[in-house]
VOPAGU-2260 file (C-alpha; in pm, 1 decimal, decimal comma):
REM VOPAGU-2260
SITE   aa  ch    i         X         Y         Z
SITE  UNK   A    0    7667,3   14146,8   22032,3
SITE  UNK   A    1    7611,7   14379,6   21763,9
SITE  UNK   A    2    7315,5   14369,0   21516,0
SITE  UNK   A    3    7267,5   14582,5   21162,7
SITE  UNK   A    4    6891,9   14596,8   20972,4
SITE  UNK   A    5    6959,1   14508,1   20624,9
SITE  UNK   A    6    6687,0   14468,3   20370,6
SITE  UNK   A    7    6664,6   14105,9   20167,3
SITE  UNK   A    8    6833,7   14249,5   19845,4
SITE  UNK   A    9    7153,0   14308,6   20081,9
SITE  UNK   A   10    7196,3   14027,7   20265,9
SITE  UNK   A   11    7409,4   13804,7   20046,2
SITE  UNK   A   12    7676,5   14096,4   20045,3
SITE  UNK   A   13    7668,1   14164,8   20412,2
SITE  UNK   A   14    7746,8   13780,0   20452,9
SITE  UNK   A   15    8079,9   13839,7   20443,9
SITE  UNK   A   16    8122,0   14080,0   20716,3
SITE  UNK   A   17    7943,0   13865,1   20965,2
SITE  UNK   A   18    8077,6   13620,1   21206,7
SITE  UNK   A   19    7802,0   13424,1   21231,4
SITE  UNK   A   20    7470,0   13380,9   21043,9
SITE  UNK   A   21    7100,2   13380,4   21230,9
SITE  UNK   A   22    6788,4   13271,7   21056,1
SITE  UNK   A   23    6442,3   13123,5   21094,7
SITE  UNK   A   24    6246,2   12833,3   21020,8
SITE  UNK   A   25    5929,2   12755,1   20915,9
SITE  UNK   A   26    5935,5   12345,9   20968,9
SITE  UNK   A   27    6227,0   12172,4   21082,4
SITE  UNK   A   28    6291,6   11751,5   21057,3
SITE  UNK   A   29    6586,1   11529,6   21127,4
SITE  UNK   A   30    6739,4   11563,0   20779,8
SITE  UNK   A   31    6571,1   11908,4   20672,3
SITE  UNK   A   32    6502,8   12271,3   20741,4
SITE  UNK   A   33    6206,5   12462,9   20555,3
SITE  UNK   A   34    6216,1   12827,8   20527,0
SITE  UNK   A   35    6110,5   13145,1   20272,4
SITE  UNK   A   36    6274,0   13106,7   19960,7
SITE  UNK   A   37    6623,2   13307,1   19953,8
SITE  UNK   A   38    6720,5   13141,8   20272,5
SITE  UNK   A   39    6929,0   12859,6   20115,8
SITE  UNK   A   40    7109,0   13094,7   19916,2
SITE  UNK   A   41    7251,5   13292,8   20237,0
SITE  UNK   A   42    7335,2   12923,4   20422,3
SITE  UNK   A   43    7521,1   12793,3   20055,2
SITE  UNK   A   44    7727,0   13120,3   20111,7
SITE  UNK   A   45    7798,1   13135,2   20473,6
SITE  UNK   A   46    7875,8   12767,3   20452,3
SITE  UNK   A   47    8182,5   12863,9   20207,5
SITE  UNK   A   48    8284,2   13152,4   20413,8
SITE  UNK   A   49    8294,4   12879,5   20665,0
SITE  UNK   A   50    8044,1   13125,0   20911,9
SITE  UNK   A   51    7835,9   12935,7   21175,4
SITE  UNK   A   52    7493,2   12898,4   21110,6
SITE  UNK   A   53    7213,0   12915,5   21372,7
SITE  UNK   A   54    6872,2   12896,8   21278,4
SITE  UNK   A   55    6589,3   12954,2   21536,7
SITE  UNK   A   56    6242,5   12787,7   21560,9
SITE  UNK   A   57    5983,3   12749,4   21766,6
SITE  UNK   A   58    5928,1   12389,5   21926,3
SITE  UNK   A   59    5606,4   12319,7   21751,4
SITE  UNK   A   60    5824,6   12362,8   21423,4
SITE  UNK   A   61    6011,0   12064,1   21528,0
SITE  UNK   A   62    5923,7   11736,8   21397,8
SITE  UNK   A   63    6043,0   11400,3   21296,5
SITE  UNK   A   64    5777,6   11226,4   21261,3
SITE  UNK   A   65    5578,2   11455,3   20984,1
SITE  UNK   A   66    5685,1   11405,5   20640,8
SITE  UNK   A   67    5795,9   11705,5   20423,8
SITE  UNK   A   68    5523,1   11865,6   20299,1
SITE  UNK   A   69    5415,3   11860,1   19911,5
SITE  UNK   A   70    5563,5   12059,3   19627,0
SITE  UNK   A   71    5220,5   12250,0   19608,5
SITE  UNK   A   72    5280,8   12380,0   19967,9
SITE  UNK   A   73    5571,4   12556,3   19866,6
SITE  UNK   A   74    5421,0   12786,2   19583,0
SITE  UNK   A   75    5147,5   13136,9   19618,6
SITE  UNK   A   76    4952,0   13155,1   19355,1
SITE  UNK   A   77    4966,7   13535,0   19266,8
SITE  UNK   A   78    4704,0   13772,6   19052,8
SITE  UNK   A   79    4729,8   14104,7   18931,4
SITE  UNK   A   80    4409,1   14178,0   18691,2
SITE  UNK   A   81    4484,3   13880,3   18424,7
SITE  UNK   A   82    4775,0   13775,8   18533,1
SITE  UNK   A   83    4826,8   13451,0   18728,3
SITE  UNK   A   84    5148,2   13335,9   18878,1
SITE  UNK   A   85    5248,6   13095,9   19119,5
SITE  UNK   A   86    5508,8   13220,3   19323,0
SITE  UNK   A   87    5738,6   13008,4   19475,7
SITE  UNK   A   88    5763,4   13120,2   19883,9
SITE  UNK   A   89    5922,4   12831,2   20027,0
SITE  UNK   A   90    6211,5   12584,5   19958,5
SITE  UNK   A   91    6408,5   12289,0   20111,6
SITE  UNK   A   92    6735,8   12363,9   20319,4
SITE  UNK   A   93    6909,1   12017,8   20392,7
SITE  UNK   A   94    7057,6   11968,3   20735,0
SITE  UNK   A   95    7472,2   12030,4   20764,9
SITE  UNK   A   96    7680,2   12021,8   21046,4
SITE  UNK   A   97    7745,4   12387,6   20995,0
SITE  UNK   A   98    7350,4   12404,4   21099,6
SITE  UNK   A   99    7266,3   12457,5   21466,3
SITE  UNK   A  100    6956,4   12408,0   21600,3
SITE  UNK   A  101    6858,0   12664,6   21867,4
């Protein structure tokens, strides 16, 4: 098994010289995944490459029975002097076959 540290702005190129693709989860449901924004991205493009996709997560990330959470939950709201943002952190990955559960 070989492994290479690539920062965020690199990852959709190094997609293609992967065989497989490993990522995290923040919540995880029967039909979903929910993870930092950028993630679905990286899963739209391995699924095309045809790459497997395995996506780690703790147990207590596992649910069925909770609902997704609200829109609100997925957005920061950022400051800088008088400035205010909200920042979208996380978004909504729907469940393939090409995703497995580890």
């Amino acid at each position: 098994l070989r492994s290479k540290w690539v920062e965020d702005w690199q990852l959709m190129d190094e997609v293609n010289a992967v065989d497989a693709v490993l990522i995290g989860a923040d919540w995880v449901s029967n039909t979903m995944i929910i993870n930092k924004w950028g993630s679905l991205k990286i899963i739209e493009k391995a699924e095309l490459l045809r790459k497997p996709i395995y996506v780690l997560a703790e147990a207590f990330k596992h649910s069925s029975a909770l609902r997704c959470p609200a829109q609100e939950a997925f957005y920061q709201n950022w400051s800088q002097g008088n400035v205010q943002r909200w920042i979208k952190v996380f978004e909504v990955i729907p469940r393939s076959s090409n995703l497995h559960l580890i």
